[in-house]
N, C-alpha and C positions, 0 to 999 in steps of 0.2 A: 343717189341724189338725196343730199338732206332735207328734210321735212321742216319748216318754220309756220310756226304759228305765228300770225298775226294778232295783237290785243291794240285796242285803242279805248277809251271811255264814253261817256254817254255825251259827252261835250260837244263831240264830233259831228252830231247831228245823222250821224250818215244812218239811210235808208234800210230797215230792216231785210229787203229783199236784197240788196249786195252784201251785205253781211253775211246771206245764205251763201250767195253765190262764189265769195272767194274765201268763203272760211276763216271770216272775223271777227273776234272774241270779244263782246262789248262790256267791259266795268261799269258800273251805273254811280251815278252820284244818288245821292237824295236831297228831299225838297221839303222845309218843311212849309205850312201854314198853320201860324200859332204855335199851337199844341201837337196839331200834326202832323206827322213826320212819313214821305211815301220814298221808297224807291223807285228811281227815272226809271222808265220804260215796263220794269215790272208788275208794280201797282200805281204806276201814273204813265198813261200816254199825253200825249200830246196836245190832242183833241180835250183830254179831262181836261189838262194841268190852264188850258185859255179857258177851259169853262170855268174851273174855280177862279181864275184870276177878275174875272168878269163879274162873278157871283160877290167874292170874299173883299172886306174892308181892310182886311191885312195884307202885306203886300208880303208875298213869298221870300224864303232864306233858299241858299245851297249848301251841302254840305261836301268837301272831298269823301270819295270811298275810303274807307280801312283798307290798311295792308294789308288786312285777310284777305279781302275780296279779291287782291289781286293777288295773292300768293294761290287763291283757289281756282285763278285763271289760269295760274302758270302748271297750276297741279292737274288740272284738265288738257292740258299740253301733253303732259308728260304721259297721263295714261291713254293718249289718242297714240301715243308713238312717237311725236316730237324730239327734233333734235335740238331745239333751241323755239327761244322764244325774243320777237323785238315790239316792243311798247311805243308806238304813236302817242304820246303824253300830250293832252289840254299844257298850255305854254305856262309855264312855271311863273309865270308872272304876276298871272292871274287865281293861280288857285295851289291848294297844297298837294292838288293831285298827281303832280310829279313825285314829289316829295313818299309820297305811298305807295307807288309804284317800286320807289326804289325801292323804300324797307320790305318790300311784299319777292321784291330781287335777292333782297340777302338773306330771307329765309329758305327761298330754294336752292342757296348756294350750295355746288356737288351733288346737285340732283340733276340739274337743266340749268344750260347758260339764258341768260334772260340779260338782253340789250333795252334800256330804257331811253327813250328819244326825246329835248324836250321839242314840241314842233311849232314853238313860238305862235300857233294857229288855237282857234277856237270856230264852232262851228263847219262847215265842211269844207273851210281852205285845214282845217284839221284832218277832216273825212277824207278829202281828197288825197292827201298824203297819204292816208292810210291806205286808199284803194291803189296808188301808185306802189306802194311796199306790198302790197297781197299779191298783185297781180305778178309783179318780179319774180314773186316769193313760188310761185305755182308755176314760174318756168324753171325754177330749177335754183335762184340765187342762193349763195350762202350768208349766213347770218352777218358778216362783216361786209359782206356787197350790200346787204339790205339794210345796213348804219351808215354806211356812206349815203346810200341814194336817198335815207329819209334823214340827212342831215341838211344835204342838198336841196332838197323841196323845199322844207321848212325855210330856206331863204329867198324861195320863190314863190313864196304863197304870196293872198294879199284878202283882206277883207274890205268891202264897204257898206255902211247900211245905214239907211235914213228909220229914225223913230219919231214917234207920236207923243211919246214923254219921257224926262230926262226923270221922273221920281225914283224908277225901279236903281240908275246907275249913279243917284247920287245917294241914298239910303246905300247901296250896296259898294260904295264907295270906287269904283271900275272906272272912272273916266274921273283923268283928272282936268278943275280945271270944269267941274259941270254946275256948281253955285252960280257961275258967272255968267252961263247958256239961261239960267234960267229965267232971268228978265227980261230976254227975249224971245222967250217960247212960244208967244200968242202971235208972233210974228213971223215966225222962219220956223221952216224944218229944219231939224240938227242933221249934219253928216257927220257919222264917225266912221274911221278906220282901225285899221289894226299896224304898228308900229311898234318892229322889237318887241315883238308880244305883247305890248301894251294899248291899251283901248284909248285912241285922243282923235280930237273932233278935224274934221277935214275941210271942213264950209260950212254953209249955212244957206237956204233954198226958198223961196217965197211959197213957192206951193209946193206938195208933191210931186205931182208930175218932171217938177224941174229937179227936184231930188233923184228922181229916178236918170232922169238924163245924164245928170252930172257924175252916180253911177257908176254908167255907162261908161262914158268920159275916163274915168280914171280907171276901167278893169282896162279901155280901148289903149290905154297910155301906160300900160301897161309893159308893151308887147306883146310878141308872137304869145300865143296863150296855147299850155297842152290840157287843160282841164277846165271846166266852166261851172259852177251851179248857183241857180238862183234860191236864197232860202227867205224863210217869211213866217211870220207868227204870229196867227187871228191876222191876216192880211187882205181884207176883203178887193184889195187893186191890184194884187201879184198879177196877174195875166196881165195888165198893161209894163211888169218890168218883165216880164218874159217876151212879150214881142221886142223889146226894146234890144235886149239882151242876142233876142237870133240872130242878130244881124254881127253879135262877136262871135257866135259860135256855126255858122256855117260848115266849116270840116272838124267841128269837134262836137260832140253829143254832150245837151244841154241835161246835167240834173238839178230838178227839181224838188226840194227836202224842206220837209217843215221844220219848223226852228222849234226844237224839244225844251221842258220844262228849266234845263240847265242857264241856256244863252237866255229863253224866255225873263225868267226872272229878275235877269239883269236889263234887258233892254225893253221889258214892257209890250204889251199891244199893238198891231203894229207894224210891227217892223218887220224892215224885205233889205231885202240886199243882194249883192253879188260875192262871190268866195274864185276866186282863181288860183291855177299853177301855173305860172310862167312854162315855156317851153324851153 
């Protein structure tokens, strides 16, 4: 039975503890502020990266990984015993970290095959996918079963999420289309989605609370849904969109994931949402 490693990036959001569990290999972005510059998850959690954002008048950069880092992902592949390797890529639309992936691909070439996916997703409709490809991956799939099926996802995912300020995504340029949100910021919560990879607004919500429903609303209109996770970042009301949210996930197991330094930056304080895989 061949052996496939899983890689996906730190964009993913996904939970350190399934990471352990199905043997997924995390590339980290970095983040600066200012002058200083951390790596996601290694010298910056989660927890830091909303403390400094809280603290600091600057408002945080990302940067994509080097193709080192992912060639040193693929190169850890190879010395666990790996037969191949397939890459959950952050959606090419939004960052160059597909792009690194690949070149970090064709320096292991004729060492290990290395499948690079882009998964049109950020956050844990990103995560998601990847745990849909690990979990394959550990019954036994092979590497071109495991490109089909995380090609597949990638057009069943879906993002929603309501924020608190539109500064972090119109400085970082990710939502087009957000100059024009801004006039009426004091009045409406923004809803964005994810479409085609790309980050553009879904509605507009008087309070939160009605943010959170509407949500709801569109993970429910979704359809039949095989994956669920509520994420959130510095979200002091998350528990009021997770009761909201039980009621989608009834025969499917709800994760719960903080929205890490990467999405942070772009979306600001704040912000929760929903991330699905259609079934």
């Amino acid at each position: 039975m061949a052996k496939i490693r899983v890689v996906t990036d730190s964009a993913s959001d996904l939970p350190a503890a399934l990471c352990t569990e199905l043997g997924i290999d995390i590339v980290p972005l970095s983040i600066r502020f200012g002058n200083d510059e951390y790596t996601d998850r290694l010298d910056l959690t989660a927890e830091e990266f909303w403390a400094k954002c809280h603290a600091s008048a600057e408002l945080p950069e990302t940067a994509a990984p080097a193709p080192g880092l992912f060639q040193a992902a693929y190169q850890r592949a190879l010395d666990d015993g790996c037969d191949g390797v397939i890459v959950v890529a952050l959606s090419e639309e939004l960052s160059a970290t597909y792009q690194s992936a690949t070149l970090g691909a064709q320096a292991m070439e004729g060492a290990i095959a290395v499948r690079v996916v882009n998964s049109l997703a950020v956050s844990m409709a990103q995560g998601l996918i990847a745990l849909e490809v690990a979990e394959a991956a550990q019954k036994g799939a092979t590497l071109d079963e495991l490109v089909a099926l995380c090609e597949s996802a990638a057009h069943r995912g879906g993002v929603i999420a309501t924020i608190n300020t539109l500064e972090h995504l119109i400085k970082g340029g990710r939502l087009k289309g957000a100059k024009a949100l801004l006039g009426s910021m004091l009045s409406v919560k923004p809803i964005l989605k994810l479409e085609g990879g790309l980050v553009v607004e879904a509605g507009r919500a008087r309070t939160r609370s009605k943010a959170f429903a509407a949500c709801v609303d569109e993970a429910r209109a979704a359809g039949p849904l095989r994956r669920l996770a509520v994420v959130h970042g510095s979200a002091d009301d998350v528990n009021t969109l997770v009761e909201l949210a039980g009621a989608l996930s009834t025969e499917i197991p709800l994760v719960i994931a903080d929205i890490g330094p990467v999405v942070g930056t772009h979306g600001g304080p704040g912000i929760a949402g929903l991330c699905w895989l259609r079934a």
